[in-house]
C-alpha positions in Angstrom: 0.0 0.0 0.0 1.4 2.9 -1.2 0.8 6.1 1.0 0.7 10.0 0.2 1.4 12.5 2.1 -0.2 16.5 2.2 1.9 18.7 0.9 2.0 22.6 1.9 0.2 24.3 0.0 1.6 27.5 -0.3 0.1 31.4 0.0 1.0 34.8 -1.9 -1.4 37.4 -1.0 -0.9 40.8 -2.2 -2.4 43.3 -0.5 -5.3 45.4 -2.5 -3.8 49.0 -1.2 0.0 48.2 -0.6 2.3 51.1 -1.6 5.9 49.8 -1.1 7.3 53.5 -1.2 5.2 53.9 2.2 6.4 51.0 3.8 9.6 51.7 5.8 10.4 48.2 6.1 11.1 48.2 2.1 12.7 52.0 2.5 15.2 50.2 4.5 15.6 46.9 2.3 15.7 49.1 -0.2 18.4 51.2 0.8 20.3 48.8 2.2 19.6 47.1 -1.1 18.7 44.0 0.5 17.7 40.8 -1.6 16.1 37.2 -0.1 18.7 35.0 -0.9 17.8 31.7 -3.2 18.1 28.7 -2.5 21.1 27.5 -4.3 23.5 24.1 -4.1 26.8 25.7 -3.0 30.1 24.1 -4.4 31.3 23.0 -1.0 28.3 20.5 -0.9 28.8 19.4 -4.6 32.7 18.5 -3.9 31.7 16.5 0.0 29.2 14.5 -2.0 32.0 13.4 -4.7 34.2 12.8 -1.7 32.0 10.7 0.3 30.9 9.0 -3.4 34.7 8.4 -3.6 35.5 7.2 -0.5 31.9 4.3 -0.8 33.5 3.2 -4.2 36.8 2.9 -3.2 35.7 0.7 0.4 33.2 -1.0 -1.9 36.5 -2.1 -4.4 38.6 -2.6 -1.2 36.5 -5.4 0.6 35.1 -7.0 -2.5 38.9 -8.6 -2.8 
């Protein structure tokens, strides 16, 4: 039996009224030219997973003898 599991859904509401030059938390984002970072797969995890691949093939090769 296979089960499934809810899933988040997500929400974006934008406000009807919202004027972003009146908002001073966006003045200060703004100014401070702030950004939400994205999510992105940094090199340093990329090169730990070839390690730790490495390292499984290299046991695996070892103890198969």
């Amino acid at each position: 039996m296979i089960m499934k599991f809810p899933k988040h859904k997500t929400f974006h509401y934008v406000p009807r009224y919202y004027d972003p030059m009146k908002d001073e938390e966006e003045r200060r984002k703004r100014r401070l030219k702030f950004h939400p970072s994205v999510h992105r797969k940094s090199p340093r995890s990329i090169l730990i997973t070839l390690v730790l691949l490495a390292l499984i093939i290299i046991v695996y090769f070892t103890l198969a003898q």
